[in-house]
C-alpha positions in Angstrom: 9.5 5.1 12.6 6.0 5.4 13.4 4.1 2.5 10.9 7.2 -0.1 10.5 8.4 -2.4 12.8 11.7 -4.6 12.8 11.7 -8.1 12.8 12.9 -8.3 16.1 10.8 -6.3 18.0 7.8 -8.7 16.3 9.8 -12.0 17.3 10.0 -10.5 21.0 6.1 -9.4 20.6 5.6 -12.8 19.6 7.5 -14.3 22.5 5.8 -12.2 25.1 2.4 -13.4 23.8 1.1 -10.1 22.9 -2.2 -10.2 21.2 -2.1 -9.3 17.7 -3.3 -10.5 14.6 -0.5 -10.8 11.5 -1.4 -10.7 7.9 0.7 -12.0 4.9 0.0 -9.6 2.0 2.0 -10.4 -0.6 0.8 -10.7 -3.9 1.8 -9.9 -7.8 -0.4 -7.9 -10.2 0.8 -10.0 -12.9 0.0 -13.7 -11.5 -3.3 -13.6 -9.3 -2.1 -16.8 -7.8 1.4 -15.6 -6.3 -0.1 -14.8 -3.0 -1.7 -18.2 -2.2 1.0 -19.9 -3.4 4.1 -17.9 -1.8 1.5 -18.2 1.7 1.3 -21.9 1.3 5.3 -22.6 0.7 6.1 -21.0 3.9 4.5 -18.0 6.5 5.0 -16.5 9.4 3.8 -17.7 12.2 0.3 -17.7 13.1 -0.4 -15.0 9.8 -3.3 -15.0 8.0 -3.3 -14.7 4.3 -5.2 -11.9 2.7 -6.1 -11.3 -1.1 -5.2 -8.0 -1.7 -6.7 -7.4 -5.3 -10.1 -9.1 -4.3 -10.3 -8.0 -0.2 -8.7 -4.5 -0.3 -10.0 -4.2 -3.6 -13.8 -4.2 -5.1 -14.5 -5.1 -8.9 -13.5 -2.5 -11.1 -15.7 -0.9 -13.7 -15.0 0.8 -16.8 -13.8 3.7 -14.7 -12.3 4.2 -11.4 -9.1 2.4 -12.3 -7.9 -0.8 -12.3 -8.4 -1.6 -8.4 -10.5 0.4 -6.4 -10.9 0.7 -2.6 -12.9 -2.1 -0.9 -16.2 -0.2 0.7 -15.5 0.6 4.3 -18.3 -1.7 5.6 -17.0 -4.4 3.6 -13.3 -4.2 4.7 -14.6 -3.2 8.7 -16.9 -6.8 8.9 -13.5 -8.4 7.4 -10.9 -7.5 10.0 -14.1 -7.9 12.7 -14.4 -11.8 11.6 -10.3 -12.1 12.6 -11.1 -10.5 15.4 -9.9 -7.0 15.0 -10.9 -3.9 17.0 -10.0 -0.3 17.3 -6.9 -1.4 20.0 -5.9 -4.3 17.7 -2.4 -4.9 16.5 -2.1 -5.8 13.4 1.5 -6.5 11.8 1.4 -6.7 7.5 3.9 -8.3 5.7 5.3 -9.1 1.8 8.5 -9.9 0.4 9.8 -6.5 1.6 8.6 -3.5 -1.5 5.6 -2.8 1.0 2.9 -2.9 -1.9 0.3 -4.9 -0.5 1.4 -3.9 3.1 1.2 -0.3 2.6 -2.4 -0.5 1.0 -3.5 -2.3 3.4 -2.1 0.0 5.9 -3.6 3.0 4.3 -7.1 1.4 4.3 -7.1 0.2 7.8 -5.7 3.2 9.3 -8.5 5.4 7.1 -11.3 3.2 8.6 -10.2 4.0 11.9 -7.2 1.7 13.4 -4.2 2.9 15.1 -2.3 -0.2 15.5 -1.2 -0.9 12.5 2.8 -1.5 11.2 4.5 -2.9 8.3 7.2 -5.7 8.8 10.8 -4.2 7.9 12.8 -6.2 5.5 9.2 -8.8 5.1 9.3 -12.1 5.3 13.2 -12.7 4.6 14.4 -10.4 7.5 12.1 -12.0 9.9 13.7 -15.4 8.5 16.9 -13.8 8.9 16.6 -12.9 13.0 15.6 -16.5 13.8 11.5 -16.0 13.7 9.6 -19.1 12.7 8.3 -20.4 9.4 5.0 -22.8 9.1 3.1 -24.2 6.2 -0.1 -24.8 7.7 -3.3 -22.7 6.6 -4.0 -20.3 9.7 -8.0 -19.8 9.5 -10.4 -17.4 11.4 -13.4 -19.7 12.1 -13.1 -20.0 15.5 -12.2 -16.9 16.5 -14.7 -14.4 18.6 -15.3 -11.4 16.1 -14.2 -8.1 17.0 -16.2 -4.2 16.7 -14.7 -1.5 14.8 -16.0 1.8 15.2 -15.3 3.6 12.3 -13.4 7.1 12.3 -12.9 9.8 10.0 -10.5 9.3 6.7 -6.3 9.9 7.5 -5.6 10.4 4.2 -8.3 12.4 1.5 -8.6 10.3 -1.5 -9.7 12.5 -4.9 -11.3 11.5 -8.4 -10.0 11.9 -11.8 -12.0 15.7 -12.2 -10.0 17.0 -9.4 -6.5 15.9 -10.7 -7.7 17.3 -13.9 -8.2 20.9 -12.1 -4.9 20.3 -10.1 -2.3 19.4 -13.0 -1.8 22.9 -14.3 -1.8 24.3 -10.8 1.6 25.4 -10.0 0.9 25.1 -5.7 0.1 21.1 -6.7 2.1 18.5 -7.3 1.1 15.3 -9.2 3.9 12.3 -8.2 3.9 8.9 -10.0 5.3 6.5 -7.7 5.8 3.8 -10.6 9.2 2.6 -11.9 10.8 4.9 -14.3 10.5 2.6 -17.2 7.0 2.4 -16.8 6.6 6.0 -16.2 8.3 6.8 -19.0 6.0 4.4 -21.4 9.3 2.0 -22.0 7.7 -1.4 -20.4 3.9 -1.4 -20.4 2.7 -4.5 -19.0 -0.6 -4.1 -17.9 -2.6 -1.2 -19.3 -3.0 -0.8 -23.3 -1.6 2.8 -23.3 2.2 3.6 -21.9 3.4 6.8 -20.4 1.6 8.9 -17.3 -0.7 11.4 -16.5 0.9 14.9 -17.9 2.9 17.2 -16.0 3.5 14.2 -13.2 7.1 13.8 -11.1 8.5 10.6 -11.4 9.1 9.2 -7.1 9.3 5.7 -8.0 9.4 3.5 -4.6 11.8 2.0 -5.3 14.4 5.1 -3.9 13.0 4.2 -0.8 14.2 1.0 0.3 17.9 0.0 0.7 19.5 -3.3 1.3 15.8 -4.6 1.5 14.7 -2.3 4.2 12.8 1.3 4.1 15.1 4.0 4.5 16.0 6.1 7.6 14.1 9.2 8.3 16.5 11.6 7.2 17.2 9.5 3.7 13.7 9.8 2.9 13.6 13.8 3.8 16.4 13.8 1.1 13.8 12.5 -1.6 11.1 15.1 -0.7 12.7 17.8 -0.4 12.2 19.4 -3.6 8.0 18.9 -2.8 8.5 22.8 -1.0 4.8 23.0 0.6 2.8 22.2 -2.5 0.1 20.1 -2.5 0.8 16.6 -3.0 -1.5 14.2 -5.3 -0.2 10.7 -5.0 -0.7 8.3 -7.9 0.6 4.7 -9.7 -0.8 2.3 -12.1 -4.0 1.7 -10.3 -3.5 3.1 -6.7 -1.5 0.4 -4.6 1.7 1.4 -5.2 1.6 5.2 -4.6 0.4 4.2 -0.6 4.3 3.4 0.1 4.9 6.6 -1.4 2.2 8.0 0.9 3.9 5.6 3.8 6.9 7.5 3.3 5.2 11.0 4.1 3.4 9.9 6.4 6.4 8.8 8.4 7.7 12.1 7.3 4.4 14.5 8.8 3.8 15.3 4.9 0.0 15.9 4.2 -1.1 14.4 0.8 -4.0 13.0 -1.1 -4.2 9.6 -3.4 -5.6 9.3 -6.6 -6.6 5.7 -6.1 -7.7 5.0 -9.9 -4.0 6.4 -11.2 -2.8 5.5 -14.5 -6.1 3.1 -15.2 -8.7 5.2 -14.2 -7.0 8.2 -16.5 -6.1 6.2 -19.8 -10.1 4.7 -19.4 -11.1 8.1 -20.8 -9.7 7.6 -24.4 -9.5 11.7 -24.8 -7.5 12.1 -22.0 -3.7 12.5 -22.8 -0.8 10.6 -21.8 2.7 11.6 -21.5 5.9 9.7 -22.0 8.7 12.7 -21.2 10.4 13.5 -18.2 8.1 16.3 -16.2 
């Protein structure tokens, strides 16, 4: 795997002193205080907390979705200030369903970092091989800032007029990588219309993790296999989710593109259709 690493092999990193800098990114979309909370109960050693919905995420507007990307010179001045440069590795963490980690990922890699893995398994596996636990609040003051230089976008992102030209296009593929209940417009909780965009495949993460841990490279072929060299749209509720979809193909060599405003940005536009059938 090219973007995860085992807990071990961050224990060992850890041991030998390596310099990185290690970021605890789990959060809940339905309780804004999860993150803080979870981060002050216990962490890995030596992380750093990071808000996802109000760092990785700017303000949303009426459109553009429910969390859209962070502006590239606010995000680079961010990692600079925990000392973070082009050579810098940086380890993200959650509970293990890679949401916040694989945002994060996708934004740090697309500003120009190479260095950048997800923790297999999160904060339980680590637990699990023996790595230590602290309580105390980790903070960046004293730390000599770092110097990003920018580099050209890994991964296009596209607005809501060019899914609209690429839903009806039989060499494009729209994929919702919510869970199917949600994509099907069974449980809503968030947004005030249920359903997804029309014509979109249902991927929901969730296939890609078993027994707590992303899945082999083969066991993740399996669940693309049907994509047969269209172009690939990614998309979720409001563009976090569908980047551990987009983890998954990128470990995987699959090119793609993210809708980042999803779901929210669509429904925002009341004459703009939503379906709740299987695609």
């Amino acid at each position: 795997m090219k973007y995860i690493i085992e807990p071990e092999k961050l224990i060992e990193m850890m041991n030998d002193n390596m310099s990185m800098v290690i970021f605890d990114a789990r959060y809940s979309l339905m309780d804004d205080e999860y993150g803080i909370n979870a981060y002050l109960e216990g962490h890995i050693k030596d992380a750093f907390l990071i808000d996802v919905r109000n760092v990785l995420s700017k303000k949303p507007k009426e459109h553009g979705g429910n969390n859209p990307l962070q502006d590239k010179e606010v995000l680079k001045s961010f990692l600079e200030s925990y000392g973070i440069s082009n050579d810098t590795i940086v380890v993200i963490y959650d509970e293990g369903d890679f949401n916040g980690p694989a945002r994060m990922l996708f934004q740090l890699r697309n500003i120009g970092l190479e260095n950048v893995y997800i923790l297999n398994g999160g904060i339980e596996a680590y637990k699990l091989a023996g790595g230590q636990i602290e309580t105390r609040v980790n903070s960046n003051e004293k730390i000599e800032s770092g110097h990003i230089n920018m580099k050209e976008n890994e991964i296009e992102t596209v607005d809501i007029e060019y899914v609209k030209k690429k839903i009806e296009d039989e060499d494009s593929i729209l994929i919702d990588a919510r869970a199917r209940e949600r994509y099907l417009g069974e449980n809503e909780p968030m947004y005030p219309k249920a359903g997804h965009i029309p014509t979109a495949k249902n991927y929901p993460t969730g296939l890609l993790f078993e027994d707590g841990k992303f899945k082999d490279l083969s066991s993740l072929k399996d669940i693309f296999s049907d994509l047969n060299d269209k172009e690939i749209i990614l998309s979720c509720g409001s563009g976090i989710s569908a980047c551990v979809d987009s983890l998954a193909l990128r470990e995987l060599g699959i090119d793609h593109k993210i809708y980042i405003g999803s779901f929210s940005d669509w429904i925002s536009y009341p004459d703009n259709e939503v379906s709740t059938s299987e695609e």
